[in-house]
N, C-alpha and C positions, 0 to 999 in steps of 0.2 A: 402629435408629433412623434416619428417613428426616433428611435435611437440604433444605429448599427453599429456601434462601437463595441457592446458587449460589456459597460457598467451605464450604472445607474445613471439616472438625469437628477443633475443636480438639488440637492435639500429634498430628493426624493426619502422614505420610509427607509426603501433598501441602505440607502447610501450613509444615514443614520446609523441605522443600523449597524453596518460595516464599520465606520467610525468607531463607534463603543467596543466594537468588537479587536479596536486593535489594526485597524485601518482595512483592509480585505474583507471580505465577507468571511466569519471562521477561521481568521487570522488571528494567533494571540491564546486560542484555546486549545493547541493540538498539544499533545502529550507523545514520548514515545511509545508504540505497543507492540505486544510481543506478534507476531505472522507467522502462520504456516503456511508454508506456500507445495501442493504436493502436486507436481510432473511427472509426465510419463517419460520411461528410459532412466536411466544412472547417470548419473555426474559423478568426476573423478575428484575427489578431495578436495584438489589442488583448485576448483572450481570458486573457493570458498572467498577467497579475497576478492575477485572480479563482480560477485554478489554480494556486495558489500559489509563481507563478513558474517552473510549467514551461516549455522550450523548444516552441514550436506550430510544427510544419513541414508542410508538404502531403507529402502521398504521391498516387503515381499511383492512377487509382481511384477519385479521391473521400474518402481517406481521410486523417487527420491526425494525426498523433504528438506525441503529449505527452512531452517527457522532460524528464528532470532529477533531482536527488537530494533524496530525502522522508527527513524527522528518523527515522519510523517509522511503525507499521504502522498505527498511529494517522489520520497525515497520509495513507498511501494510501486508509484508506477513506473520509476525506476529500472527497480528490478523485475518489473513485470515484461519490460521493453526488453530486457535482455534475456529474458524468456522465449517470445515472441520471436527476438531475432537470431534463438541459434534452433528456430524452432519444432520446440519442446512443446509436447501437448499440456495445456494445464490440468489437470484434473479440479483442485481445490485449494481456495484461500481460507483460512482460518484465523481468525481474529483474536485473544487471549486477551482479557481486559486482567491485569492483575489485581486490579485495586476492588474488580468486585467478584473476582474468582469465577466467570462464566465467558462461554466462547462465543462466538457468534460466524458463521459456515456459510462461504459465499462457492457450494458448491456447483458444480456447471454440471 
């Protein structure tokens, strides 16, 4: 039996699964974390609330960094759309886990 819906079929593994987890699959476990998010060209300060309150720093370059800590994975694509839509070239996402002190580099 095919499913085109896009979850699970019923008293499936997954759907279990998702249950325990807080009802969604990875729902229930997300933590804030801290993102760098580095664009090509400057953004002007005043940019900072529309981004949902990231830190906007200049880098050498031409390039500007977004940081600061997003609810979830939600929020990052988020601001990734509004990226996207005044578009800015990505360069790099950067990931800061605080809790184990190591980054994790979703560079393009």
């Amino acid at each position: 039996m095919t499913y085109r819906t896009g979850r699970a079929p019923p008293g499936s593994r997954v759907e279990r699964r998702s249950a325990h987890c807080g009802g969604r699959y990875g729902q229930g476990t997300t933590m804030p974390r801290h993102y760098e998010i580095q664009v090509a060209g400057h953004l002007d300060l005043s940019w900072s609330d529309w981004f949902d309150g990231l830190a906007i720093a200049h880098l050498p370059g031409g390039h500007t960094l977004l940081s600061g800590e997003l609810l979830d994975q939600a929020a990052l694509h988020g601001v990734l759309m509004k990226v996207r839509d005044l578009g800015l070239p990505l360069i790099a996402i950067v990931t800061i886990d605080r809790h184990d002190d190591h980054a994790t580099s979703g560079e393009q």
